[in-house]
PAMI-883799 format. One record per residue (C-alpha): residue number from 0; residue in three letters; chain; x, y, z. Coordinates in Angstrom, 2 decimals, always signed. Layout:
# PAMI-883799
ATOM   n res chain      px      py      pz
ATOM NUM Ala     A       X       Y       Z
...
This chain:
# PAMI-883799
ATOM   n res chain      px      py      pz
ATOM   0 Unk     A  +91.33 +116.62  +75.67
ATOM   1 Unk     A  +94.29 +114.57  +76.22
ATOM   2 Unk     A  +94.32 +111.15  +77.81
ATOM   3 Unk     A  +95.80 +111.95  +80.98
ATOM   4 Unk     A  +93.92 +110.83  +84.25
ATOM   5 Unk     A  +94.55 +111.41  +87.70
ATOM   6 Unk     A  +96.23 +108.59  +88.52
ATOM   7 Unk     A  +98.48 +109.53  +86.09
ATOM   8 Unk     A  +99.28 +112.74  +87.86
ATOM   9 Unk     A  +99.49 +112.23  +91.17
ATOM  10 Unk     A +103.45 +111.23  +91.67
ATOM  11 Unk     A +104.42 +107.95  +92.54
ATOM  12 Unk     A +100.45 +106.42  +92.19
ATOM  13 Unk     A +100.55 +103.12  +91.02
ATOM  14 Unk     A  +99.53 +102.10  +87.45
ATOM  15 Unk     A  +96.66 +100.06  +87.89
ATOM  16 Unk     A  +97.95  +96.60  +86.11
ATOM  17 Unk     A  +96.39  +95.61  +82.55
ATOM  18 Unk     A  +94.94  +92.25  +82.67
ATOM  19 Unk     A  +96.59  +89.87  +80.09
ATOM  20 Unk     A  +93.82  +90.49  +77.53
ATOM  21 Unk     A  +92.99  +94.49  +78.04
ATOM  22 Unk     A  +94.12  +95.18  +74.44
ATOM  23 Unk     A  +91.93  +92.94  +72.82
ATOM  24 Unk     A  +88.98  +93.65  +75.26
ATOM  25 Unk     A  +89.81  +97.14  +74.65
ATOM  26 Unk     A  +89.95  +97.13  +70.90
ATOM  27 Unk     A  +86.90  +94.99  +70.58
ATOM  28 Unk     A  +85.15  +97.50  +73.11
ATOM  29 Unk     A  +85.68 +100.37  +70.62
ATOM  30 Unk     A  +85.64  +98.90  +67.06
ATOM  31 Unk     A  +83.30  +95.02  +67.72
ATOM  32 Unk     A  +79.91  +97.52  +67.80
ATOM  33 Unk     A  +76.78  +97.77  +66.69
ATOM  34 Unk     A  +75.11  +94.25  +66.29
ATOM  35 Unk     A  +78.64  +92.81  +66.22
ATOM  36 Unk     A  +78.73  +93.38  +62.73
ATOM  37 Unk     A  +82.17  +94.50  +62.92
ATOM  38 Unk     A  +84.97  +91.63  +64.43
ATOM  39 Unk     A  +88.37  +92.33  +66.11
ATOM  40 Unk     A  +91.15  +89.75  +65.40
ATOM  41 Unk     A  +94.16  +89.10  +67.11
ATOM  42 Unk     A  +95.71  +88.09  +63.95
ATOM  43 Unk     A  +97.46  +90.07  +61.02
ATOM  44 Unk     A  +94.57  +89.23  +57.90
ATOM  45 Unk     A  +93.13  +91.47  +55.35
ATOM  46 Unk     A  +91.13  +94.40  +57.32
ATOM  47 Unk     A  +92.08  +97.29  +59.58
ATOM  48 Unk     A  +95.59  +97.06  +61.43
ATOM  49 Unk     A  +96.18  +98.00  +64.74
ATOM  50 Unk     A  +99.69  +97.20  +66.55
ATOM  51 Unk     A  +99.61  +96.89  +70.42
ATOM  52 Unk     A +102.82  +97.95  +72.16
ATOM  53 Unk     A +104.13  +96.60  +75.35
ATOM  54 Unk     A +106.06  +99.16  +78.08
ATOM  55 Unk     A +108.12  +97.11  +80.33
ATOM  56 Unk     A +106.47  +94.20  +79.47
ATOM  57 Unk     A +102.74  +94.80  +79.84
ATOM  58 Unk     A +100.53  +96.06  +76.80
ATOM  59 Unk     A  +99.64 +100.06  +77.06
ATOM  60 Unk     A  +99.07 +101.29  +74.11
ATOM  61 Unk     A  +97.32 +100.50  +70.13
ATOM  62 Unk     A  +98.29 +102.21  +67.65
ATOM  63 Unk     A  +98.06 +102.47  +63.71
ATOM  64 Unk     A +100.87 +101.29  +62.21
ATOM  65 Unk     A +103.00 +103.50  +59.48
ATOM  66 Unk     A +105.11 +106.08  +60.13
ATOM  67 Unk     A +105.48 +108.60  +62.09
ATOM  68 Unk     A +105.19 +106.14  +65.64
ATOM  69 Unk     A +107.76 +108.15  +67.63
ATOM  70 Unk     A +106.37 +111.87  +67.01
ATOM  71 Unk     A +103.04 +110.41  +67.84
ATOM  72 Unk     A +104.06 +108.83  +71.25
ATOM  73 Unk     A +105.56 +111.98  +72.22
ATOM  74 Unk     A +102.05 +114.00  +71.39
ATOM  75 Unk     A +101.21 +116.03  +74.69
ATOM  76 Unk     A +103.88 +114.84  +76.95
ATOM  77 Unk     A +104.17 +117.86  +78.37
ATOM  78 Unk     A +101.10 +117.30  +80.01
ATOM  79 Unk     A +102.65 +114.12  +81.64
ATOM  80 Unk     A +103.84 +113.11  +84.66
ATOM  81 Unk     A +107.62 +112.57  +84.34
ATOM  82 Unk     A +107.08 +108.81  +84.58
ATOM  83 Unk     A +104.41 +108.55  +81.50
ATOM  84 Unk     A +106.88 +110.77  +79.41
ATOM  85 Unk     A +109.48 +108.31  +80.42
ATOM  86 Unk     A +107.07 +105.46  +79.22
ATOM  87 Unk     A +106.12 +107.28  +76.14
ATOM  88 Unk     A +109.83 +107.92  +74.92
ATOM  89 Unk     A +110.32 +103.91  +75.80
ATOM  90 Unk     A +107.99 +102.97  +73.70
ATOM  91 Unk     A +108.86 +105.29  +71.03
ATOM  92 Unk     A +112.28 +103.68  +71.65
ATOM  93 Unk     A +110.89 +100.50  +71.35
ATOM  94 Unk     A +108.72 +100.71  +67.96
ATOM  95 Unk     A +111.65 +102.46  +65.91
ATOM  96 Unk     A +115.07 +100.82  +67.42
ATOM  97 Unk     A +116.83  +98.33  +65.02
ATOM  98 Unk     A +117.31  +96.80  +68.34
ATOM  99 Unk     A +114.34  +96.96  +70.61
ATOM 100 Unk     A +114.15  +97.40  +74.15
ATOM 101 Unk     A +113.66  +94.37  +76.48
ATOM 102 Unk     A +109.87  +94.13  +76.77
ATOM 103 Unk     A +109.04  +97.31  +75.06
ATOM 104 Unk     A +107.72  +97.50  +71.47
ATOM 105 Unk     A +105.31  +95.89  +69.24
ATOM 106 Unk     A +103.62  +92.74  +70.93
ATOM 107 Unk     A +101.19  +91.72  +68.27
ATOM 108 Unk     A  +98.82  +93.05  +65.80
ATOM 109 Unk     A  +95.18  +93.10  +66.04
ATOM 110 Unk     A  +92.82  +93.73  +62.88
ATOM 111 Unk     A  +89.45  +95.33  +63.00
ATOM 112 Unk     A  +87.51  +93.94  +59.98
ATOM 113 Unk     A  +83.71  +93.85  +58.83
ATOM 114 Unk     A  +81.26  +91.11  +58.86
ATOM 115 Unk     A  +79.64  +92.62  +56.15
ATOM 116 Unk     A  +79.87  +94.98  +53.20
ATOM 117 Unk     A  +78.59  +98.49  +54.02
ATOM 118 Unk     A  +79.95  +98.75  +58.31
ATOM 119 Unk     A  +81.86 +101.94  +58.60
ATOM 120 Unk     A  +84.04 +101.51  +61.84
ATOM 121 Unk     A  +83.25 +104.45  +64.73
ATOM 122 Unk     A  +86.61 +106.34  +63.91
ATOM 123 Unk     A  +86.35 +106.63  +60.29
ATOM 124 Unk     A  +82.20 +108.18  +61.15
ATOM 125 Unk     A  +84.70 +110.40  +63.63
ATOM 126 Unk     A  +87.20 +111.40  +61.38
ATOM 127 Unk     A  +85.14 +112.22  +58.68
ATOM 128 Unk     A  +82.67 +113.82  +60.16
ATOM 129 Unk     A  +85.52 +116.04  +62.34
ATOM 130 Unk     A  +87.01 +116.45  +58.81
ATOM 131 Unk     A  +90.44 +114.70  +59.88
ATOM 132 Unk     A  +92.73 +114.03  +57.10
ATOM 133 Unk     A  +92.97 +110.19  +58.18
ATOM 134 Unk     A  +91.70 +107.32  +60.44
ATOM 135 Unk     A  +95.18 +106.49  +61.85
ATOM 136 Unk     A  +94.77 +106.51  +65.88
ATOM 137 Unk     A  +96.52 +106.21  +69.46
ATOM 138 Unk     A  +94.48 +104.57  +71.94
ATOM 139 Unk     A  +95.92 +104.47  +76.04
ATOM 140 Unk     A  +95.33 +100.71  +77.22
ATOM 141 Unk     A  +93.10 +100.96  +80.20
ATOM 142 Unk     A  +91.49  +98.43  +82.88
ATOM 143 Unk     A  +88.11  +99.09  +81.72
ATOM 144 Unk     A  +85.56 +100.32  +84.33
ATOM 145 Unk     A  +82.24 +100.96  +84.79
ATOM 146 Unk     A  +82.76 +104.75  +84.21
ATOM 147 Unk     A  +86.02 +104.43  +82.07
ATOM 148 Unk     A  +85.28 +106.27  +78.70
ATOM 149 Unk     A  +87.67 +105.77  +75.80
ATOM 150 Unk     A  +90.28 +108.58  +74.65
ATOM 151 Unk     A  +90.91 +108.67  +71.06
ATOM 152 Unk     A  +93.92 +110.11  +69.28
ATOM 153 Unk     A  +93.91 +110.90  +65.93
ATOM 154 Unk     A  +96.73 +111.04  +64.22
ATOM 155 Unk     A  +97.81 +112.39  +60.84
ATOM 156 Unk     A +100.67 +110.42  +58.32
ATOM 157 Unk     A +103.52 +112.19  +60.17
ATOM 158 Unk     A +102.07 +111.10  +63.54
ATOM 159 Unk     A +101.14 +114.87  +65.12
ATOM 160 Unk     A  +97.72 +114.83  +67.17
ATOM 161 Unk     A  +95.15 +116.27  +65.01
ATOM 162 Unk     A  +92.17 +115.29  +67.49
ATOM 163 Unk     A  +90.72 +113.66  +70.90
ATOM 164 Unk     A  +87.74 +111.72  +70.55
ATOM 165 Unk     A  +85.74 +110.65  +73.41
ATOM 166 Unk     A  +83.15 +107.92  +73.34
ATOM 167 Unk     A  +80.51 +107.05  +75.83
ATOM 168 Unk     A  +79.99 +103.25  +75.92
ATOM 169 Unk     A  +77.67 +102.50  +78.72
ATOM 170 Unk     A  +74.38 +104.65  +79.98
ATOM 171 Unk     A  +76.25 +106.61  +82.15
ATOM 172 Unk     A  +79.42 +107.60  +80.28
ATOM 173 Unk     A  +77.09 +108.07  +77.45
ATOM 174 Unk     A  +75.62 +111.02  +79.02
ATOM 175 Unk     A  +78.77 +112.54  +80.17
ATOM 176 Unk     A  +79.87 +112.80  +76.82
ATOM 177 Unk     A  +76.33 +114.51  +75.70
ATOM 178 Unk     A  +76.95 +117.29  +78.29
ATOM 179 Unk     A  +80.30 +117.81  +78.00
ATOM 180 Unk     A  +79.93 +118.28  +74.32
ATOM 181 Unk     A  +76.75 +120.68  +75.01
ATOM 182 Unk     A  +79.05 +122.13  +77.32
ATOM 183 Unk     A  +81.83 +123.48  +74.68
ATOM 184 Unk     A  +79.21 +124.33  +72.79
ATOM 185 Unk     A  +77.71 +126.67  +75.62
ATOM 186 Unk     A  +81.11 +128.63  +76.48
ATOM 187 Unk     A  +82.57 +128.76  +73.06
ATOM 188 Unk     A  +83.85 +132.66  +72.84
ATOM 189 Unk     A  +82.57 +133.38  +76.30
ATOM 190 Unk     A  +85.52 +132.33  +78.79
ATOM 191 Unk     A  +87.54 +135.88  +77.57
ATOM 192 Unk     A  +91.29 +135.51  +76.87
ATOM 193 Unk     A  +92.64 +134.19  +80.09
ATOM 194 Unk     A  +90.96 +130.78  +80.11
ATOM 195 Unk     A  +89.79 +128.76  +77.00
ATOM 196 Unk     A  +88.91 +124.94  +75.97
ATOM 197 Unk     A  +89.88 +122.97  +73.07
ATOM 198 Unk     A  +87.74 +123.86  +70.27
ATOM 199 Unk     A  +84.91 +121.48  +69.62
ATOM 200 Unk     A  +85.30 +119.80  +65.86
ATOM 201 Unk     A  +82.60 +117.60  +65.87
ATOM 202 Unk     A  +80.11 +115.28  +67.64
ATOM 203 Unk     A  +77.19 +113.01  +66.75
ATOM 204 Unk     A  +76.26 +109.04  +67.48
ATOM 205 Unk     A  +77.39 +106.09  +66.36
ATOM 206 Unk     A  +74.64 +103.36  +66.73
ATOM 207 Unk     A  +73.47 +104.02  +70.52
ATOM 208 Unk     A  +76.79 +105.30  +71.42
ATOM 209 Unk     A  +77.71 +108.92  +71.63
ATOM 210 Unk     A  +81.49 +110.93  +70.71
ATOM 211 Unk     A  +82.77 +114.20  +70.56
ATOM 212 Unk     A  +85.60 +114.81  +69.22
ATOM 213 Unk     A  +88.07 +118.17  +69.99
ATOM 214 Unk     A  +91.03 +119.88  +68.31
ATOM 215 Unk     A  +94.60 +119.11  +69.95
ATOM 216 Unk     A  +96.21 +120.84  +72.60
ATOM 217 Unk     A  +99.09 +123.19  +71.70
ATOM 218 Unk     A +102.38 +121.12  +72.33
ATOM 219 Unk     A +103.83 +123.98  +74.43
ATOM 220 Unk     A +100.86 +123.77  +76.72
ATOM 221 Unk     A +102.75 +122.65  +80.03
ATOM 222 Unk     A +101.25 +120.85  +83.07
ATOM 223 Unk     A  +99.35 +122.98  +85.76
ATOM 224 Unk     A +101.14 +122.71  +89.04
ATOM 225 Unk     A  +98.90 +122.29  +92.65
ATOM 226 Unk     A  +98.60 +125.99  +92.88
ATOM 227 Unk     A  +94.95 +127.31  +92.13
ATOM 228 Unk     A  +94.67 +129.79  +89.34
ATOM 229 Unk     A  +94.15 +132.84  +89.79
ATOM 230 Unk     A  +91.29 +134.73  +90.90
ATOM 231 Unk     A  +90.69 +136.52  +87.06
ATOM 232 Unk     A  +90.79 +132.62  +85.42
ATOM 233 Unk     A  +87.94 +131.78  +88.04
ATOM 234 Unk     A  +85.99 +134.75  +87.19
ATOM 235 Unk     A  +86.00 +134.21  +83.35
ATOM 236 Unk     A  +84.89 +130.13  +84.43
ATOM 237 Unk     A  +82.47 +131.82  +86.72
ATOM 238 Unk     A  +81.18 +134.18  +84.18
ATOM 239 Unk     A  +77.83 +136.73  +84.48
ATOM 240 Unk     A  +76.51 +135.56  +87.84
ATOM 241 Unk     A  +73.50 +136.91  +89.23
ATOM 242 Unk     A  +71.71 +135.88  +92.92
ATOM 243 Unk     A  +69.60 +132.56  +93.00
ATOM 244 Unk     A  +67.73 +130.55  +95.89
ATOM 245 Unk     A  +69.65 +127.69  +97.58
ATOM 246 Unk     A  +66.91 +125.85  +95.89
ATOM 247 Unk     A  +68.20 +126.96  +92.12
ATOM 248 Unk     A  +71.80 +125.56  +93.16
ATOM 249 Unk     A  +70.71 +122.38  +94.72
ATOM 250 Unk     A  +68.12 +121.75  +92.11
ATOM 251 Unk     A  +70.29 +118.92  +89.61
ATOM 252 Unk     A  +70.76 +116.87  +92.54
ATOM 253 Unk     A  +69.40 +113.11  +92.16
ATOM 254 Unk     A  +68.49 +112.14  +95.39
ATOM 255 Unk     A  +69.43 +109.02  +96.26
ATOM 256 Unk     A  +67.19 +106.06  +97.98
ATOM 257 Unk     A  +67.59 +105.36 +101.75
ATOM 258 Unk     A  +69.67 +106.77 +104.38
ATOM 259 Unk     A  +71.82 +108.46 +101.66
ATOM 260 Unk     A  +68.81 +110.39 +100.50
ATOM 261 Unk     A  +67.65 +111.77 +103.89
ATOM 262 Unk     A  +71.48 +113.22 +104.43
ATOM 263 Unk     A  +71.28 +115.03 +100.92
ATOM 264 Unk     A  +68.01 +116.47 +102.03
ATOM 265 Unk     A  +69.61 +117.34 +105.67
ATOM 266 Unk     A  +72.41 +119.51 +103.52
ATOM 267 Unk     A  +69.86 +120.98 +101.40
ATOM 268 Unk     A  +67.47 +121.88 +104.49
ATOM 269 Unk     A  +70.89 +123.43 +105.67
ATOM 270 Unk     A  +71.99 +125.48 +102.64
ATOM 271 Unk     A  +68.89 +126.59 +102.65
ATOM 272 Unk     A  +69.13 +128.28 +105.91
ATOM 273 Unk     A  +72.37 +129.39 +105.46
ATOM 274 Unk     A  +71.66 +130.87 +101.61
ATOM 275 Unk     A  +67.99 +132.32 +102.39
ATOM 276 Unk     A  +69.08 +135.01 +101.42
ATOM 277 Unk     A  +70.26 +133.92  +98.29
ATOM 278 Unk     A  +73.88 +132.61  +96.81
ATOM 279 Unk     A  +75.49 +134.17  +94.12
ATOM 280 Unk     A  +75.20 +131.16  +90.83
ATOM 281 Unk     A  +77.94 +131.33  +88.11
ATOM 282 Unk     A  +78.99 +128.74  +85.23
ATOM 283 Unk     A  +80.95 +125.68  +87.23
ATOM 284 Unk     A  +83.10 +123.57  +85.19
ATOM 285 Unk     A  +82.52 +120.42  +87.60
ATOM 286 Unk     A  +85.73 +119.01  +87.61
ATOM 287 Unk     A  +88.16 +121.67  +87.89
ATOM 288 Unk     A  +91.76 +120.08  +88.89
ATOM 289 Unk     A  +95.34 +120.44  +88.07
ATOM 290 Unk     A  +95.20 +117.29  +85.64
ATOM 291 Unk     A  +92.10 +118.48  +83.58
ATOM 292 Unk     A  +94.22 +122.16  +82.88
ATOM 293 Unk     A  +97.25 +123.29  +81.52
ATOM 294 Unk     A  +98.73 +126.71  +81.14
ATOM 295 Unk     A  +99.86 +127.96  +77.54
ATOM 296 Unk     A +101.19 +131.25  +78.31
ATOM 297 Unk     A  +99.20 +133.98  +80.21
ATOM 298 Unk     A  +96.04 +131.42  +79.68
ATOM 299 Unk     A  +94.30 +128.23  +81.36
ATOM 300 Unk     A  +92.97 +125.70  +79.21
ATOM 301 Unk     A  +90.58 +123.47  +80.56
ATOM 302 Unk     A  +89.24 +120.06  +79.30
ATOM 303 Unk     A  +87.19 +117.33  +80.36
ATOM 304 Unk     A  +83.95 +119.47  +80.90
ATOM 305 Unk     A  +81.54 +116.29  +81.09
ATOM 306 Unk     A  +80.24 +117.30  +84.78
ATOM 307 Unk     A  +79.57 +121.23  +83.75
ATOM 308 Unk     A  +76.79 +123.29  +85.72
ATOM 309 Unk     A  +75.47 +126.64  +84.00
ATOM 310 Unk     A  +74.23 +127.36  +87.61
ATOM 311 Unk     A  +76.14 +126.53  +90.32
ATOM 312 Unk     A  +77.37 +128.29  +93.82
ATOM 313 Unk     A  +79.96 +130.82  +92.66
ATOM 314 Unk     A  +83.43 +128.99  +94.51
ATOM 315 Unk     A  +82.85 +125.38  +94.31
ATOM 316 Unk     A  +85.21 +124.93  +91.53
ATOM 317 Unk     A  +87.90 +126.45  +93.98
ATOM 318 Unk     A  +86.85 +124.34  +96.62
ATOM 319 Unk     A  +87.02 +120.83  +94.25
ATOM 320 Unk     A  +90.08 +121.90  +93.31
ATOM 321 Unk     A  +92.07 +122.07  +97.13
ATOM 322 Unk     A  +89.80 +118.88  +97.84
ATOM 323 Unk     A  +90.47 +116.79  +94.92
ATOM 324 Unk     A  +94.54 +118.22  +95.02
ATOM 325 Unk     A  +94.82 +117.53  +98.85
ATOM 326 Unk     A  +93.13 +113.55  +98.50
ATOM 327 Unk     A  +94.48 +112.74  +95.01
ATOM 328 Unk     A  +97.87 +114.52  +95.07
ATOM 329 Unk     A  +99.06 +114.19  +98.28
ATOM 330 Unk     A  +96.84 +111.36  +99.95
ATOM 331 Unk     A  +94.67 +113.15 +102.40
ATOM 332 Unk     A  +91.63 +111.03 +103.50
ATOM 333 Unk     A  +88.60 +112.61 +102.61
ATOM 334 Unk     A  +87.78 +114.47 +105.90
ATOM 335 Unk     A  +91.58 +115.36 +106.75
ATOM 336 Unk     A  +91.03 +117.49 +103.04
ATOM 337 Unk     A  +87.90 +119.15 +104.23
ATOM 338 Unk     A  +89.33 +119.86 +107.30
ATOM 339 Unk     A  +92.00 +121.53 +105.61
ATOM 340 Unk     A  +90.81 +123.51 +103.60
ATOM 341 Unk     A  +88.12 +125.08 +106.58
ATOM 342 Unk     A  +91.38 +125.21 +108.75
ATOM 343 Unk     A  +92.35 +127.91 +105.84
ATOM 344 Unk     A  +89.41 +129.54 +104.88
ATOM 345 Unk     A  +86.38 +129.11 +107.62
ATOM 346 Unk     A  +83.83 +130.97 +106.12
ATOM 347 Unk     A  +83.70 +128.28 +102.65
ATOM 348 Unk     A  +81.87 +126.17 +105.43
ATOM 349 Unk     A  +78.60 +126.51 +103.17
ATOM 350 Unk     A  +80.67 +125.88  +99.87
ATOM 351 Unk     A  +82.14 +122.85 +101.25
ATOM 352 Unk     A  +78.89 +121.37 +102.43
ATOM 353 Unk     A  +77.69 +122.12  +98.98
ATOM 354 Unk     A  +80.67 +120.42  +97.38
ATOM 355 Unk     A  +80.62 +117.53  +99.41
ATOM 356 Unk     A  +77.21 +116.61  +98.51
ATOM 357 Unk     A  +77.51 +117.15  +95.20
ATOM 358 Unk     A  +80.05 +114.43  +94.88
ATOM 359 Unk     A  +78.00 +112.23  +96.85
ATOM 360 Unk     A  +74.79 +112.52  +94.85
ATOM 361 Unk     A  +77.27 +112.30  +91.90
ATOM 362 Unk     A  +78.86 +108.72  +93.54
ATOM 363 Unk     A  +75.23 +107.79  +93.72
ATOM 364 Unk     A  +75.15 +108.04  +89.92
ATOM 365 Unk     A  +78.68 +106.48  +88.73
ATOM 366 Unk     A  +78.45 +103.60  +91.34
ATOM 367 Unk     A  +79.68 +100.57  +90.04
ATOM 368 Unk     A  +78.64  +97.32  +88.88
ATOM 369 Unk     A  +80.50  +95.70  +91.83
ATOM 370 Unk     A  +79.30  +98.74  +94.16
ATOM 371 Unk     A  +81.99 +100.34  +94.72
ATOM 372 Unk     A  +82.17 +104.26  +94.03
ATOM 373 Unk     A  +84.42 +107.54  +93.69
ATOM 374 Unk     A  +83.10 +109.76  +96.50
ATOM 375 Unk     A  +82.00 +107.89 +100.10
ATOM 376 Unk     A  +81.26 +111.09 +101.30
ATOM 377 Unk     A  +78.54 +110.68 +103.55
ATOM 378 Unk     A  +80.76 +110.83 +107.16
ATOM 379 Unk     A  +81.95 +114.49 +105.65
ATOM 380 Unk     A  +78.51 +115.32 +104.74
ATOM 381 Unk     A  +77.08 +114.85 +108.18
ATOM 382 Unk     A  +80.02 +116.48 +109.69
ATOM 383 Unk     A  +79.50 +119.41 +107.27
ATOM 384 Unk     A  +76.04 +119.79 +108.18
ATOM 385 Unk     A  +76.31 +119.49 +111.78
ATOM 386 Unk     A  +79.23 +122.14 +111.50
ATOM 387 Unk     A  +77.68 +124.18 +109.59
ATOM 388 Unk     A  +74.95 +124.18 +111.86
ATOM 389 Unk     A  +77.03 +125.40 +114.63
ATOM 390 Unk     A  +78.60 +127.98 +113.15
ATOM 391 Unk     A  +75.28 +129.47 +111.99
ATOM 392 Unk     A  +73.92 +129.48 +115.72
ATOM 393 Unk     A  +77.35 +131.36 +116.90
């Protein structure tokens, strides 16, 4: 489960800019919890180091300090955009020149330190629990969001990855991280030798807050281009599927309140036309895209299951993935993505409509504090039902 997002692969996105104090906020996020009986410092003083590095002058990552920096910054870059390799090697640059770079390299050092005798930190729970054979970690410096969820790297004393934690931080994120850990657990030796997931090493709470934590990614795992995998990798995520109601698939929606509600249940009165006579349910990972997989040989291996169905219409991972490729990747609006992908395959109509409301109900859920939300879907919705209505009375 390496830390690499979307924005992060889509070429030539822009970084979204640190504020001046995201290390600290960051760090103190993390470490500063429960009951504030743990304190983060921005001073060097007798407690637990961490170094923040800057990359062109803004701070990106925190890191243990010790040896080792450069083979650690270099961890999973080839799952990286060209750009974030570049920024990694910088920064490697940076921490180990005799000479440093102009604006790259260590900016200060923060120390995470106890209030009282007795406070074990979240990553030392993590690592020992995980059985990791230290504490020493890599953490990505993020603008933190109402759904952002920190990415842990463990490292060991030569600096090679020996796990990702994730930890969920907020209500929301906090159950994302409970199903995608149930989730590893469910298809662990069931996904056949063509598609697999980093094995699951440990999870458990810390104070209200959930982790999981997962082995490392093989370094000579290499990005997964645009192009969909093939049709045997979506049959082992599929798995044993058998026929279910319309009902069955639509049945871990939320409906929303309002006008948003009454357009879910106008797409589910639709599937349910369409499907009456049943839809064939498979496993769905949720959030199948090029930047969540990577191909290590003749295999797929997928991460960031946190949005995993064990019933869902047999397709819609195909269909998130041309959506999610066409608006993320190459900067389609929303409907000009569904309207691709129908332009090339008509009869996913249903699958689309499905898909589409999924990620609506699913905006519903991860809506921010300050309202705004991933997937304003509900133009394409109503188009999808109405067109879906019209092709079912041809």
């Amino acid at each position: 489960m390496p830390d690499i997002t979307a924005s992060e692969a889509a070429p030539g996105a822009a970084v979204r800019a640190a504020e001046p104090d995201a290390a600290l906020t960051l760090a103190r996020g993390i470490w500063a919890h429960p009951a504030r009986d743990i304190e983060v410092v921005p001073a060097v003083t007798s407690g637990w180091p961490l170094d923040v590095l800057d990359i062109r002058g803004r701070p990106r990552l925190l890191i243990s300090p010790g040896p080792g920096a450069r083979r650690a910054l270099r961890s999973g870059n080839g799952l990286r955009a060209p750009r974030d390799r570049t920024a990694r090697w910088l920064a490697g640059v940076g921490v180990t020149a005799l000479a440093p770079l102009p604006q790259t390299g260590v900016l200060r050092r923060l120390t995470v330190r106890p209030r009282r005798c007795g406070v074990q930190r979240v990553t030392a729970r993590i690592a020992e629990t995980g059985g990791l054979p230290t504490e020493r970690v890599l953490v990505t410096v993020r603008t933190i969001d109402d759904h952002y969820k920190p990415t842990i790297t463990f490292l060991d004393a030569c600096g090679t990855a020996t796990g990702y934690a994730k930890l969920g931080w907020t209500p929301g994120t906090a159950e994302m991280v409970r199903r995608e850990a149930g989730a590893l657990a469910a298809v662990r030796g069931a996904l056949g030798p063509r598609l697999a997931t980093p094995d699951l090493l440990g999870c458990g709470d810390h104070g209200d807050r959930p982790w999981l934590l997962t082995a490392p990614i093989e370094e000579s795992a290499r990005r997964s281009g645009t192009v969909l995998p093939d049709a045997a990798v979506l049959a082992a995520l599929a798995g044993v599927t058998s026929l279910g109601s319309a009902d069955a698939a639509t049945a871990a929606w939320r409906r929303p309140q309002g006008p948003r509600g009454a357009l879910v249940d106008a797409a589910g009165r639709r599937l349910s036309d369409v499907w009456r006579h049943g839809v064939e349910l498979g496993r769905s990972h949720g959030d199948w895209v090029p930047w969540n997989t990577a191909r290590l040989g003749s295999r797929t291996i997928a991460w960031d299951w946190e949005h995993y169905r064990a019933a869902a219409p047999v397709g819609v991972d195909a269909v998130h993935w041309q959506v999610m490729t066409a608006h993320t990747l190459e900067g389609l609006s929303w409907d000009d993505a569904y309207r691709r992908l129908l332009a090339a395959a008509p009869e996913v109509a249903p699958l689309a409509l499905f898909h589409a409301t999924e990620l609506l109900v699913r905006s519903e859920t991860l809506k921010g504090s300050d309202g705004s939300e991933p997937f304003p879907l509900d133009d394409v919705v109503g188009n999808l039902v109405r067109h879906v209505g019209r092709e079912r009375e041809k």
